[in-house]
N, C-alpha and C positions, 0 to 999 in steps of 0.2 A: 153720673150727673145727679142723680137722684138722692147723694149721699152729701154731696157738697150742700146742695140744697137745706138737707135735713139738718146738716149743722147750722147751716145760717137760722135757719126760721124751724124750731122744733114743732112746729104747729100745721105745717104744709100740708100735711093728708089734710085737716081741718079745716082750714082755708081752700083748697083744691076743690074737692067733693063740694064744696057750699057754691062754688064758683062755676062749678057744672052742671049745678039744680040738683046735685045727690043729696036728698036731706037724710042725715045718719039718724038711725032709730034710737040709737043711743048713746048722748054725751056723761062722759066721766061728769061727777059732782064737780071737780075743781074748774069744768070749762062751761058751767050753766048762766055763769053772769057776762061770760062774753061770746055766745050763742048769737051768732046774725038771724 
């Protein structure tokens, strides 16, 4: 399930975690401008 997922939306950890109130300690450079 997890894999189907990741192909539709490559961002899902990213989205998920933000969605659960995990704020990750560290975004990649490439995902700093679309940071919620």
């Amino acid at each position: 399930m997890l894999g189907r997922e990741l192909m539709r939306d490559p961002h899902f950890a990213l989205r998920a975690s933000t969605a659960l109130g995990y704020s990750l300690p560290y975004w990649p450079d490439q995902y700093l401008r679309a940071q919620p």
